[in-house]
C-alpha positions in Angstrom: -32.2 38.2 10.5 -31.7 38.1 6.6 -30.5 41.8 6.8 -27.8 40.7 9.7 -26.6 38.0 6.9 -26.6 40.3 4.6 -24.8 43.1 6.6 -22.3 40.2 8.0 -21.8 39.0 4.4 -20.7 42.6 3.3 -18.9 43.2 6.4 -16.4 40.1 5.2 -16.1 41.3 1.6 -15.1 44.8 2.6 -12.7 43.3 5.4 -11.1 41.0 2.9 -10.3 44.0 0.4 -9.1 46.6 2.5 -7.0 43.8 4.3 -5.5 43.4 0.8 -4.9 47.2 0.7 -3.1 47.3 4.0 -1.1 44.4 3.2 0.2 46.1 0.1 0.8 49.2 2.2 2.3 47.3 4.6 4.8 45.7 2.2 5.3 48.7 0.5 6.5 51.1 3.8 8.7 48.2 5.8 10.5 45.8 2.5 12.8 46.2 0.2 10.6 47.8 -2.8 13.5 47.8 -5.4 15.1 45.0 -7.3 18.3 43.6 -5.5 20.4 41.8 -7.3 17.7 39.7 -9.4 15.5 39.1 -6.4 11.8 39.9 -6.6 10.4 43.2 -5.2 7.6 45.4 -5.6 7.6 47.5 -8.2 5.8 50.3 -9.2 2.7 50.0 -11.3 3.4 51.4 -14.6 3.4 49.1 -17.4 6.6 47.6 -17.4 7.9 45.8 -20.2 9.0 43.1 -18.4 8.5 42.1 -14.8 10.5 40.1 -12.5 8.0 38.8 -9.8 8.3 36.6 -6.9 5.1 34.4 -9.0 6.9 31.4 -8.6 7.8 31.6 -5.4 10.8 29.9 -4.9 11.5 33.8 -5.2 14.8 32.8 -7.1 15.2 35.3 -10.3 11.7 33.8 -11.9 9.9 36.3 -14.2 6.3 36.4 -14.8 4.3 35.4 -17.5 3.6 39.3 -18.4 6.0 40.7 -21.0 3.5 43.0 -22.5 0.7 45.2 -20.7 -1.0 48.2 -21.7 -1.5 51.3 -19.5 -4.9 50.4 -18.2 -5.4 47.8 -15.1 -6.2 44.4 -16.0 -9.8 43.4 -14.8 -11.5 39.9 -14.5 -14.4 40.1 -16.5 -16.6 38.0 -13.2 -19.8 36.1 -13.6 -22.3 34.7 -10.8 -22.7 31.2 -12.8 -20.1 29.7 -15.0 -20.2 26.2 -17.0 -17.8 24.2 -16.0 -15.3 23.8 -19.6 -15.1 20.1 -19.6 -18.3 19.2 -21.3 -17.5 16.6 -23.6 -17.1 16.8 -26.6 -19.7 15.4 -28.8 -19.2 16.8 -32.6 -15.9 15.2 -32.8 -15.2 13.7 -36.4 -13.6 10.6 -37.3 -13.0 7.4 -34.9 -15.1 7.5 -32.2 -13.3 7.3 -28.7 -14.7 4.8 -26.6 -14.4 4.1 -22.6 -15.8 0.2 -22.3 -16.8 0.2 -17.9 -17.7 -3.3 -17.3 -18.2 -3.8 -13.6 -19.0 -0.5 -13.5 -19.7 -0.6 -9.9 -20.1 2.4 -8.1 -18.8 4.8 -10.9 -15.5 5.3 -9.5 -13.6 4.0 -12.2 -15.9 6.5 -14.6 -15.0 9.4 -12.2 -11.0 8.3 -12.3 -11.1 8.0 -16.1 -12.8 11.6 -16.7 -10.4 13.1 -14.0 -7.2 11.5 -14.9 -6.9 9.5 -18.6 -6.0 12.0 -21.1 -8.2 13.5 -23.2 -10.8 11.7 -21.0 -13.6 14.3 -21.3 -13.7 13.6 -25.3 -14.6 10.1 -24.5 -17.9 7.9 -24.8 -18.5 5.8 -21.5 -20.1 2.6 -21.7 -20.9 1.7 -18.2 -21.6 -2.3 -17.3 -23.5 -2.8 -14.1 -25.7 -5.8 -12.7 -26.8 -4.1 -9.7 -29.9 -2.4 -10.7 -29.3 -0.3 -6.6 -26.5 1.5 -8.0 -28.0 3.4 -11.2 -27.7 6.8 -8.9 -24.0 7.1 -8.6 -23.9 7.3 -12.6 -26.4 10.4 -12.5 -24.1 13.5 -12.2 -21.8 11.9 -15.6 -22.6 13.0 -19.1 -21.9 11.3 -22.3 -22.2 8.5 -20.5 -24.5 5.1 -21.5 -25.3 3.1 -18.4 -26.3 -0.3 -19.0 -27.7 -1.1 -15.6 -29.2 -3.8 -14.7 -27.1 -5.7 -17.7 -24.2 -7.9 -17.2 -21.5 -9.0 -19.9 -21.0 -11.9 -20.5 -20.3 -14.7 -23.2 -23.8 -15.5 -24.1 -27.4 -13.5 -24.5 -30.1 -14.4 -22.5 -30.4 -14.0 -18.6 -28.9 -15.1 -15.1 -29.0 -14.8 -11.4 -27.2 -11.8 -10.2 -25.5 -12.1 -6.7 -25.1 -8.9 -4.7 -24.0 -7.6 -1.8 -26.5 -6.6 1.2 -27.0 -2.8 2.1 -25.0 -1.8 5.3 -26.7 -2.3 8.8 -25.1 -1.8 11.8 -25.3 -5.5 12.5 -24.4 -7.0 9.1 -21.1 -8.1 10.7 -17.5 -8.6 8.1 -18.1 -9.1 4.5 -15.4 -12.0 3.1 -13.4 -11.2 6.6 -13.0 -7.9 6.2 -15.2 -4.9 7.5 -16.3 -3.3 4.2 -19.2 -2.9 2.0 -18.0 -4.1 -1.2 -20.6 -2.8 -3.0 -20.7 -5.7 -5.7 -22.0 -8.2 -7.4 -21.4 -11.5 -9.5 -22.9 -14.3 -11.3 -20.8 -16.5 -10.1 -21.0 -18.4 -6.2 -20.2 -21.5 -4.2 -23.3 -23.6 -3.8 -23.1 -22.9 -0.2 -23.2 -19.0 -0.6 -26.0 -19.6 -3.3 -27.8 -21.9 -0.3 -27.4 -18.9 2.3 -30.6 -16.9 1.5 -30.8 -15.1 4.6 -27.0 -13.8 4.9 -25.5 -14.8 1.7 -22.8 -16.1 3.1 -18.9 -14.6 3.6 -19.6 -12.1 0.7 -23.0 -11.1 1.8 -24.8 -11.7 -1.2 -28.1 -11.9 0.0 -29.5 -9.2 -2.8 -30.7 -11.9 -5.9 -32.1 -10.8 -9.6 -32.7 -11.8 -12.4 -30.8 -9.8 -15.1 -30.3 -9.5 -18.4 -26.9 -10.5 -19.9 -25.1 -9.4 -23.1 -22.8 -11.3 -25.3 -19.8 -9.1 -25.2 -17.7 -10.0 -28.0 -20.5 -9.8 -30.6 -21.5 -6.6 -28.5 -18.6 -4.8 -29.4 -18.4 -5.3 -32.9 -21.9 -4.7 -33.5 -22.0 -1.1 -32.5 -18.2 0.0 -33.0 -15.7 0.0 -35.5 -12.2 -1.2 -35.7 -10.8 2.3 -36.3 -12.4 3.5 -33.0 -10.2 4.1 -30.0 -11.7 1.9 -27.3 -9.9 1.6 -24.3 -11.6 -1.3 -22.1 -11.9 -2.0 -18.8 -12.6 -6.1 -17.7 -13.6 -6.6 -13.7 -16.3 -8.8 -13.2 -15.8 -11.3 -10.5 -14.7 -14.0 -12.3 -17.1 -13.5 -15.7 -14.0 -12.4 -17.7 -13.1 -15.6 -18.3 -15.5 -17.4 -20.6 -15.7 -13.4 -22.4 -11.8 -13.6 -23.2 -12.4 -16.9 -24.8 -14.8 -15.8 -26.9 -13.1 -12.5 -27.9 -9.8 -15.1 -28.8 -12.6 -17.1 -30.6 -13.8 -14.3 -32.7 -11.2 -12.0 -33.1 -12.9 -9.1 -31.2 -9.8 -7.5 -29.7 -9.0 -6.0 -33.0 -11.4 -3.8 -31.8 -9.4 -3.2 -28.5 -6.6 -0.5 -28.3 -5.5 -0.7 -25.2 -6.9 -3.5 -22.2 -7.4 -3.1 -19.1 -8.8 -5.0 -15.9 -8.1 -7.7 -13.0 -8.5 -11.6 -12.9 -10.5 -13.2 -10.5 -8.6 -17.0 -10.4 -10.7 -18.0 -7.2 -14.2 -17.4 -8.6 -16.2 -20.7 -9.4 -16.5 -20.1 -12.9 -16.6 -23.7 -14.0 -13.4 -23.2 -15.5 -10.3 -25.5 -14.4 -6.9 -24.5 -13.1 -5.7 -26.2 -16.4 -8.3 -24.0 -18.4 -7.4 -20.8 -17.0 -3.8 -21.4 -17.4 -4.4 -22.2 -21.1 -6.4 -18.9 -21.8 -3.5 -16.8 -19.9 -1.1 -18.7 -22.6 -3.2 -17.4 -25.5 -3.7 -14.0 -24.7 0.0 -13.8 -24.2 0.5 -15.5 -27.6 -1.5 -13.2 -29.1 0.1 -10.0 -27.6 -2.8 -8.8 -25.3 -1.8 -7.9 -22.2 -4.2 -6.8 -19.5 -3.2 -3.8 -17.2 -4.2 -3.4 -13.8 -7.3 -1.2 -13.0 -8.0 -0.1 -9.6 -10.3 2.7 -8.9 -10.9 2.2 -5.5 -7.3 2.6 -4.9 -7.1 5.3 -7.6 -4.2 3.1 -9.6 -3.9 2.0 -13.2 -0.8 0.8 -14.2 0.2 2.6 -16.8 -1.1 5.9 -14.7 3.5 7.4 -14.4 4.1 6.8 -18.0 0.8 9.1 -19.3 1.4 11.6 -16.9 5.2 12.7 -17.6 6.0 16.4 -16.2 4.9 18.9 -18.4 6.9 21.7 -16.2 8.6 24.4 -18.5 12.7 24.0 -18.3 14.7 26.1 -16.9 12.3 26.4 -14.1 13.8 27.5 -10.8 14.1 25.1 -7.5 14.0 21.2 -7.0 11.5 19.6 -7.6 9.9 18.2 -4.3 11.7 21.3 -2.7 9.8 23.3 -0.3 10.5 27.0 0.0 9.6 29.0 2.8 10.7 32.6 2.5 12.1 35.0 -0.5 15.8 34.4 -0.3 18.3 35.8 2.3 18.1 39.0 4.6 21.0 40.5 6.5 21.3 43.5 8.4 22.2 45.2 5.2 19.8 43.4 3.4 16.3 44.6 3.8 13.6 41.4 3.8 11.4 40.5 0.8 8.2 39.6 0.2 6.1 37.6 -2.0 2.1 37.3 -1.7 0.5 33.8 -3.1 -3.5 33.8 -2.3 -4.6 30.5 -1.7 -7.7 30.4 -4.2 -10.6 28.5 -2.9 -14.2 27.3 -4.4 -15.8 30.7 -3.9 -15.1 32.8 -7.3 -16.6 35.9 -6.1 -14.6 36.4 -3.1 -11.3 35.4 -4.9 -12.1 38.2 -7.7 -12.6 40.9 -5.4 -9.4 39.9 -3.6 -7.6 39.9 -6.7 -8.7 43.1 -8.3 -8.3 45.1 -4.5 -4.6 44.3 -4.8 -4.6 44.6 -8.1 -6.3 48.6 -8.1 -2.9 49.5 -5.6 -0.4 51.7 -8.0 2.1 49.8 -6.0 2.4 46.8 -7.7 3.0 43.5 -5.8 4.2 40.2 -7.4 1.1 37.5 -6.6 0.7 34.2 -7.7 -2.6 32.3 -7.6 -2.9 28.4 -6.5 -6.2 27.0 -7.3 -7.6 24.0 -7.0 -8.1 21.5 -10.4 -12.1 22.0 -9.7 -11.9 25.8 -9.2 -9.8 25.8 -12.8 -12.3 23.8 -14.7 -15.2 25.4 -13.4 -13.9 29.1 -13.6 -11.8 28.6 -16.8 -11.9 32.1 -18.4 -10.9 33.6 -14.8 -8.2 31.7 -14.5 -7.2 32.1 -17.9 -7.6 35.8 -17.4 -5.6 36.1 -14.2 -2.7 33.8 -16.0 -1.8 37.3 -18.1 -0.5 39.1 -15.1 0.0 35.9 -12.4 1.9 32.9 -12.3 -0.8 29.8 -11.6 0.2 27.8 -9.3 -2.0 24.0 -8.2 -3.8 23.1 -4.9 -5.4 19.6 -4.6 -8.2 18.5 -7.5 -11.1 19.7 -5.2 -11.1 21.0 -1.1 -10.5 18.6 1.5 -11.4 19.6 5.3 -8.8 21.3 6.9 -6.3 18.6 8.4 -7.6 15.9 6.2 -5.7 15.8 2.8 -2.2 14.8 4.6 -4.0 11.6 6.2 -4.8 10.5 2.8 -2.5 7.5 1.0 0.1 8.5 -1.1 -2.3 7.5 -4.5 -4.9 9.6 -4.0 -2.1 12.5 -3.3 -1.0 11.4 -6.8 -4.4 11.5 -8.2 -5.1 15.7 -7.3 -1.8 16.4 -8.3 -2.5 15.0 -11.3 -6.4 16.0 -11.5 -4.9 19.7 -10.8 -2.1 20.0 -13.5 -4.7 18.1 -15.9 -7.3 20.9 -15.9 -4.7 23.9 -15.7 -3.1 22.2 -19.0 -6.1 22.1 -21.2 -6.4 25.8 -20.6 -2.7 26.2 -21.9 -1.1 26.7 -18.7 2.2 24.8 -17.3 2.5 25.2 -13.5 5.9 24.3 -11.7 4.6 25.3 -7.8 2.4 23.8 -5.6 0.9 25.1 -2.6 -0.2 22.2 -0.1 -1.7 22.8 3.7 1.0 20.6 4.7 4.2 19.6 3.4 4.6 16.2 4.9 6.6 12.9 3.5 4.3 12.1 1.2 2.8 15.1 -0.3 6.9 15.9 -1.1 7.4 12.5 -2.4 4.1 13.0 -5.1 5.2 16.7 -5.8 8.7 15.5 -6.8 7.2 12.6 -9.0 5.0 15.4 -10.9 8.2 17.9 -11.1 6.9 20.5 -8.8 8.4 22.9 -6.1 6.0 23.0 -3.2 5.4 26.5 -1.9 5.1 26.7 2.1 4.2 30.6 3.2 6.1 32.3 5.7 2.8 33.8 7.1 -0.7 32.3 6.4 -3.7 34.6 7.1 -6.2 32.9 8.8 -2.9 31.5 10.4 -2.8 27.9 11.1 0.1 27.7 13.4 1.0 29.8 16.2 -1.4 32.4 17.9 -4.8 31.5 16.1 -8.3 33.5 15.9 -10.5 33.3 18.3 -13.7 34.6 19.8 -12.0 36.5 21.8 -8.9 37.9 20.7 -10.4 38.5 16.7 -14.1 38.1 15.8 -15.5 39.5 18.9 -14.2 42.8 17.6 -15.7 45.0 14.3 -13.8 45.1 11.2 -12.0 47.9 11.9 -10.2 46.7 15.0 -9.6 43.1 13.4 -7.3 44.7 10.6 -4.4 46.1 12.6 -5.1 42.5 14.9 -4.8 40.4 11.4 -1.4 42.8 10.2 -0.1 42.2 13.2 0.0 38.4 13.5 1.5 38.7 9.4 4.1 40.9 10.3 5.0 39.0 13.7 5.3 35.9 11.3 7.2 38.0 8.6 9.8 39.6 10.9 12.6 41.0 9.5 13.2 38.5 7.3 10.2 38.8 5.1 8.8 35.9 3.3 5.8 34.3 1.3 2.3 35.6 3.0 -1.1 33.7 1.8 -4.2 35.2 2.5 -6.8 32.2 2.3 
């Protein structure tokens, strides 16, 4: 059995390269293989000082990042384990940068920060949480402090912590609404408190004791007012009497920049009257609190720290999507371009990439990886960059059909995640290769200034005639590869066009 794997596991590598030979052959016998008027074509593999490639892929006069090569290939240096690049940084001199997490929750407003603030892997996390059941979801983060079970507040000492119930089948709506909120607060009606079995609307069954910090005095015990700390306030309604005494003791000197949500409705023991007056002094004093959502991956301020970063002068609209290599006539042979589709596994991708790659006929390819694959494969990326345009897939893999159900924020949030870790390695990419190019997905792609790539032929295809038992893997390898060229050139036609091999 484990030789079968191993056998089957070979069987697929081999497939894959020659595939990528016969593709290149392919192109090579029935397109245009000389430049026409600007358009990309292939050209011949001998160390040209400049190359015009179809890398891009809007296939509109774009030349490649290679102006100089030498006269040996170009080879990946591959390793079977890499480190992802972005550990944090910890020997960093000077002002200490500072992420303040309080209401930490589930980590998801740790995960957004890392992903998405810039320069986010260089900070220290400081992670707030009174829900002692909750300490695993901060596990996979370094750098990090978890303060767990502590909750901020205005005074030392300890209190009751509310918290939500785990999930049963039968728990029934949490404050209306069928979702597990996964909080906790100090703060409840009498009649919730009084609810011991189901703990009322909010399900807030799950009472400790916990430990509670004074905030204010917190801060300016352990950090200095030349550190960057970027705070984040959500706490159910505890932010009120910890704003007062930050006013009070001039803590938000500390503070560069605020962020957070009020929680009017919580019964705080604060007035309408009270809370209005606090609103009036923050304002007074110039602090303004922005809106943090993780769970609906949204800050407010997310647009104006993101601004494109895509070089001028590049070719296409942005929120475009092109779907072949220009025009054909009957006097005009059809072009093609090749983008591969780069997915989590390294290995495969390398030897996909150095197959075509080995062909003296040389064909313009452009990579699209995903923001994960980038910052866990940084050297091969960076390596590939020399001879390739990079282009960005989503943050991380979704399952196939999945990522265009998905709301338009957390479309926004890969796109961004994606750009984010192909910047840090120096790169700037203009092209984006989704599975689909739906409303949405065009809508986020224009906002981040990037052409979205849609291949003429995809191999596995997912439109059209698709594999089978029957009419592919039943077969060996060497009767699927004129099957698989087959399907690619029935898509390419006469036309020619973008083909991705996945």
């Amino acid at each position: 059995m484990a030789m079968s794997r191993v056998n089957r596991r070979q069987g697929i590598v081999a497939l894959v390269s020659f595939l990528a030979g016969m593709l290149v052959q392919m192109f090579y016998n029935a397109y245009e293989v000389e430049m026409y008027d600007g358009w990309p074509a292939i050209t011949p593999y001998t160390c040209p000082t400049r190359v015009r490639v179809a890398g891009n892929c809007s296939c509109q006069d774009l030349r490649s990042q290679l102006t100089t090569c030498q006269q040996r290939k170009f080879v990946t240096n591959f390793k079977s384990c890499h480190v992802p690049i972005q550990k944090t940084k910890t020997d960093l001199k000077g002002p200490k940068k500072i992420f303040l997490d309080c209401g930490a929750n589930v980590a998801s407003s740790v995960q957004l920060f890392r992903d998405t603030y810039p320069e986010g892997h260089d900070y220290v996390i400081h992670s707030f949480e009174l829900d002692e059941r909750l300490r695993p979801y901060f596990a996979p983060y370094s750098n990090h402090v978890l303060h767990c079970p502590t909750a901020v507040s205005d005074t030392n000492g300890e209190m009751t912590a509310y918290s939500e119930s785990a999930w049963s089948p039968n728990k029934g709506l949490n404050n209306w609404r069928d979702m597990q909120w996964g909080g906790g607060t100090l703060y409840v009606d009498e009649w919730e408190k009084q609810d011991k079995d189901t703990g009322g609307r909010r399900k807030l069954s799950h009472r400790k004791s916990v430990p509670t910090v004074d905030l204010s005095q917190w801060i300016q015990a352990n950090f200095a007012v030349e550190d960057d700390i970027v705070f984040k306030l959500d706490v159910e309604g505890a932010e009120y009497a910890i704003l007062k005494t930050m006013l009070k003791e001039n803590t938000f000197r500390w503070i560069d920049k605020f962020y957070g949500e009020f929680h009017p409705k919580q019964p705080t023991g604060f007035s309408t009257e009270e809370k209005d007056q606090l609103m009036d002094e923050l304002t007074k004093n110039n602090i303004r609190q922005l809106t943090w959502e993780a769970e609906t991956q949204y800050y407010e301020d997310i647009e104006d720290l993101h601004e494109s970063q895509v070089p001028p002068g590049v070719s296409g609209l942005p929120g475009t999507v092109y779907r072949s290599c220009g025009y054909s006539s009957p006097t005009v042979p059809g072009r093609v371009a090749m983008v591969i589709e780069v997915g989590m596994n390294a290995k495969m991708a390398h030897r996909l990439v150095e197959a075509i790659r080995a062909y003296r006929t040389y064909i313009p390819v452009s990579l699209f990886v995903f923001g994960d694959f980038a910052e866990m494969f940084p050297g091969m990326v960076l390596n590939w960059s020399v001879n390739h345009t990079i282009g960005v897939r989503e943050g991380h893999p979704y399952p196939p059909g999945h990522f265009d159900m998905v709301p338009p924020n957390w479309i926004r949030t890969n796109l961004i995640i994606s750009g984010m870790r192909l910047h840090e390695l120096g790169l700037r990419p203009a092209f984006y290769l989704p599975a689909t190019s739906g409303r949405d997905i065009r809508n986020a792609a224009a906002q981040r200034d990037l052409r979205i790539v849609n291949p003429t032929a995809r191999f596995p295809p997912t439109k059209g005639s698709l594999l089978t038992y029957n009419n592919y893997y039943y077969y060996r390898d060497v009767e699927r590869v004129p099957k698989a060229l087959r399907m690619i050139s029935a898509a390419l036609g006469k036309r020619g066009g973008i083909v991705s091999p996945d």
